[in-house]
C-alpha positions in Angstrom: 0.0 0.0 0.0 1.1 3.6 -0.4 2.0 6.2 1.8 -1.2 7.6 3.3 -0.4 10.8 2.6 -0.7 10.1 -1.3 -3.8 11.8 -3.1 -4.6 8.5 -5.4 -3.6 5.0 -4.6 -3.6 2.4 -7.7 -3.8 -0.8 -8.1 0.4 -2.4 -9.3 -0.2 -4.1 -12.2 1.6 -7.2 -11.0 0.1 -7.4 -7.7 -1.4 -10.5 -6.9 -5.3 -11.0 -6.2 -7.8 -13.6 -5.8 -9.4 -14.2 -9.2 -11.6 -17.3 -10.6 -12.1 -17.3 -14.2 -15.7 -18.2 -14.0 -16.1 -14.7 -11.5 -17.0 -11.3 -12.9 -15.1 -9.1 -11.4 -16.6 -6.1 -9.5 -14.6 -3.1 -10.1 -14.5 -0.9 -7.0 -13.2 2.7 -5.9 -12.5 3.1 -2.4 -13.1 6.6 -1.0 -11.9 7.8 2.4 -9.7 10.2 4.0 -9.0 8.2 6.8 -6.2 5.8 6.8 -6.6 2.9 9.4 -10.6 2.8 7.6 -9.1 3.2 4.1 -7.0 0.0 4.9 -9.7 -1.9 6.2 -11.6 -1.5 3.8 -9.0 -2.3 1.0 -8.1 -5.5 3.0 -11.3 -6.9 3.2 -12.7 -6.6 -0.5 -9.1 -7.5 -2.2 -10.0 -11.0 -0.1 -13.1 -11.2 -2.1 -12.7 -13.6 -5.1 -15.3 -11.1 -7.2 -14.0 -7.4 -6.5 -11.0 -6.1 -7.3 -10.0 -2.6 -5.9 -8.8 -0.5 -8.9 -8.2 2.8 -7.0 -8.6 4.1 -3.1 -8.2 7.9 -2.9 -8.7 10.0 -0.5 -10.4 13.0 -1.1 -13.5 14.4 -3.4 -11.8 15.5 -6.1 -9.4 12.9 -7.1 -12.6 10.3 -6.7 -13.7 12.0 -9.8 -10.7 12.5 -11.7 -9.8 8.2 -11.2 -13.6 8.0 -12.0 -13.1 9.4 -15.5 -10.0 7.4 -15.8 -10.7 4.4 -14.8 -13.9 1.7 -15.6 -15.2 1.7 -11.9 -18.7 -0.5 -11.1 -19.2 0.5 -7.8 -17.5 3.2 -5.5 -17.5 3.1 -1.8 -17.3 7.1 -0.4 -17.5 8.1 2.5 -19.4 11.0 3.6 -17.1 13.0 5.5 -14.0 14.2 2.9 -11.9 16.8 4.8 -13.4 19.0 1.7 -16.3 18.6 -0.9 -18.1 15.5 0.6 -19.3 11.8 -1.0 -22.7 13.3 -1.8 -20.5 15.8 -3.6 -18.4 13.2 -5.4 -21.7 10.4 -6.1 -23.4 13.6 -8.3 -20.4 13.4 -10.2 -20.3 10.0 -11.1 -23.9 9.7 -11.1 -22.9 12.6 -14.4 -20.4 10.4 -16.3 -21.8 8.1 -19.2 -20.8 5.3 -17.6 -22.5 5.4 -14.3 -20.6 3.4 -11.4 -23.2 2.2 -8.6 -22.9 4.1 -5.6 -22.8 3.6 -1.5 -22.2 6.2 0.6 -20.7 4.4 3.5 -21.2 6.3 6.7 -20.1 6.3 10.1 -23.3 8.8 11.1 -25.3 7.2 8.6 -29.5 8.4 9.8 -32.7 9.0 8.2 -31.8 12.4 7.4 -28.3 11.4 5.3 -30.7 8.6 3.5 -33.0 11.7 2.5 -29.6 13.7 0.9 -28.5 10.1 -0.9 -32.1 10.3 -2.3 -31.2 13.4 -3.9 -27.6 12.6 -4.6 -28.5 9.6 -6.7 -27.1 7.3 -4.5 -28.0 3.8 -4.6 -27.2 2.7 -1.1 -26.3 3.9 2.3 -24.5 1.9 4.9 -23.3 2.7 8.9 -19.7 1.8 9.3 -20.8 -0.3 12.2 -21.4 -3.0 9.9 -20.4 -6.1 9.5 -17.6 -6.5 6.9 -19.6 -9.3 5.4 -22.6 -6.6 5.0 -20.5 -4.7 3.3 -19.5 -6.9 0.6 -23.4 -7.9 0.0 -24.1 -4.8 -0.5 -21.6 -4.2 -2.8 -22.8 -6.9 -4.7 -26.4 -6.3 -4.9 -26.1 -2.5 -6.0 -23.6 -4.0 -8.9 -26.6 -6.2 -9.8 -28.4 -2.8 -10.1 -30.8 -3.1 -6.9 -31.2 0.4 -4.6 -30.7 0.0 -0.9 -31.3 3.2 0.5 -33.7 3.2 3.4 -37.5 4.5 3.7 -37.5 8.5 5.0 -39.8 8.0 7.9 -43.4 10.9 6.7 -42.4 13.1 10.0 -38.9 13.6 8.8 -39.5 13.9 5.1 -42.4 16.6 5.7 -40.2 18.4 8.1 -37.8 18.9 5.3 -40.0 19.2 2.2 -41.1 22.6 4.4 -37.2 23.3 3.4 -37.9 23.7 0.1 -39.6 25.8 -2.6 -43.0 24.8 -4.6 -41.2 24.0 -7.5 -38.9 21.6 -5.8 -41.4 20.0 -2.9 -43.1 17.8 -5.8 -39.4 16.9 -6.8 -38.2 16.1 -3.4 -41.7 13.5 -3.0 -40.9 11.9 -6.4 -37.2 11.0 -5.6 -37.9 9.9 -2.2 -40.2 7.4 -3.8 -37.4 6.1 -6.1 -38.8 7.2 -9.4 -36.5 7.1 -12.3 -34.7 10.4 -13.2 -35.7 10.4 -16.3 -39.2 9.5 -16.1 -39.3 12.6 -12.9 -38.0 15.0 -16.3 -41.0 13.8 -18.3 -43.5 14.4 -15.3 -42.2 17.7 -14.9 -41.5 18.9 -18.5 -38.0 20.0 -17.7 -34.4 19.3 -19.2 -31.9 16.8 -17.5 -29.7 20.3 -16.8 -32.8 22.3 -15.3 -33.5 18.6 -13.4 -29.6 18.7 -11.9 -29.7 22.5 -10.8 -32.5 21.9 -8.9 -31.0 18.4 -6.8 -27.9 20.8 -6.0 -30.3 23.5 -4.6 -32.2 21.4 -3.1 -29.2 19.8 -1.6 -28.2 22.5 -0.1 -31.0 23.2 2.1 -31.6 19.3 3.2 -28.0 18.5 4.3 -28.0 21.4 7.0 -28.6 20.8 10.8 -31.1 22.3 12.6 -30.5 26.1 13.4 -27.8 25.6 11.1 -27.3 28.8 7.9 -26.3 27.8 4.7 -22.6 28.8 3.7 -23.5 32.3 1.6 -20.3 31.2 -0.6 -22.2 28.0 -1.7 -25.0 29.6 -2.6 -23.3 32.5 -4.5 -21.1 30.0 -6.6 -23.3 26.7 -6.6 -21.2 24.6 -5.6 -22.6 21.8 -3.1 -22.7 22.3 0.4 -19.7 20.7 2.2 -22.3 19.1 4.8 -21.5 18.5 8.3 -18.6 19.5 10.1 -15.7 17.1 10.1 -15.3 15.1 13.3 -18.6 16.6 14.7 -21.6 14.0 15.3 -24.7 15.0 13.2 -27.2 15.7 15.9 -31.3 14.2 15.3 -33.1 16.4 13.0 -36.2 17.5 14.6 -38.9 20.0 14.6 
């Protein structure tokens, strides 16, 4: 493994790794700025027969450049980047033509991050207190193309639909019930570029914490909020 303080690790070409011939492999990106997590996680799906690891980086921005770089089937981000954060980096990839799966993999994982993922495009959302053997299933389902993010509970998702505008309340309902991006741009007779401006305002009014202002440089350049503060414990959204 390389030095941790390296932006990109890649894979050696003649490293060795578990391979069967009659296995597909699962390409995966490993995303996390955290070194002892980033080397769990590299450790435990290089022993799996049907992934292989083909980059671990650890911040937002070089996610996105190995992304466009290299043929990736599912990344694994983290939410918390140091910087731009994985909701951030899963819009990105969620741009590209090829579209890797994505699971935002969590240690404050909550109903209220499974709302942003919604928005996000992610495809799954997972608390770092799992099981490693969770992990890998899930890895392998959202390859297979299922979506594993959990059900907003009506209290939560009303109190932050009141969030949002008119024009982006009926927006916010149809993505939390899982309806296909392009069939939400038919519904509402707008363009797949009017349909991503509105997820990245909209983001940046569900990710914040109660009592909490949006960051006025965000909203004058449109660029995503950076979410929670690094190292600080989301606290329960409430009324």
């Amino acid at each position: 493994m390389s030095s941790a303080t390296r932006t990109v690790e890649t894979r050696s070409p003649g490293r060795e790794r578990a391979t069967d011939s009659t296995l597909q492999q699962i390409r995966v990106l490993v995303v996390d700025d955290h070194p002892a997590v980033r080397l769990g996680l590299v450790q435990l799906l290089e022993g799996q027969r049907d992934f292989s690891v083909e980059s671990v980086c650890v911040n937002a921005e070089a996610a996105v450049a190995q992304a466009e770089h290299e043929r990736i089937d599912v990344a694994v981000l983290d939410y918390h980047l140091g910087g731009r954060n994985g909701l951030w980096v899963c819009r990105r990839l969620k741009r590209m033509a090829r579209q890797p799966r994505v699971i935002i993999f969590s240690a404050f994982a909550n109903d209220h991050l499974a709302a942003c993922c919604a928005v996000a495009g992610a495809d799954a959302l997972l608390n770092k207190g799992v099981l490693g053997s969770e992990l890998c299933d899930v890895v392998r389902a959202v390859a297979r193309g299922r979506r594993l993010l959990p059900r907003v509970p009506p209290p939560l998702a009303g109190m932050l639909r009141r969030r949002l505008d008119d024009a982006e309340q009926p927006l916010f309902g149809m993505l939390l019930a899982r309806i296909p991006r392009g069939e939400i741009g038919q519904i509402l007779r707008i363009s797949a570029r009017e349909l991503d401006s509105r997820e990245s305002g909209m983001l940046r009014k569900l990710e914040l914490l109660p009592g909490e202002a949006p960051d006025p440089m965000a909203i004058e350049t449109g660029s995503t909020w950076t979410g929670w503060s690094p190292g600080r414990r989301p606290a329960p959204v409430a009324e």
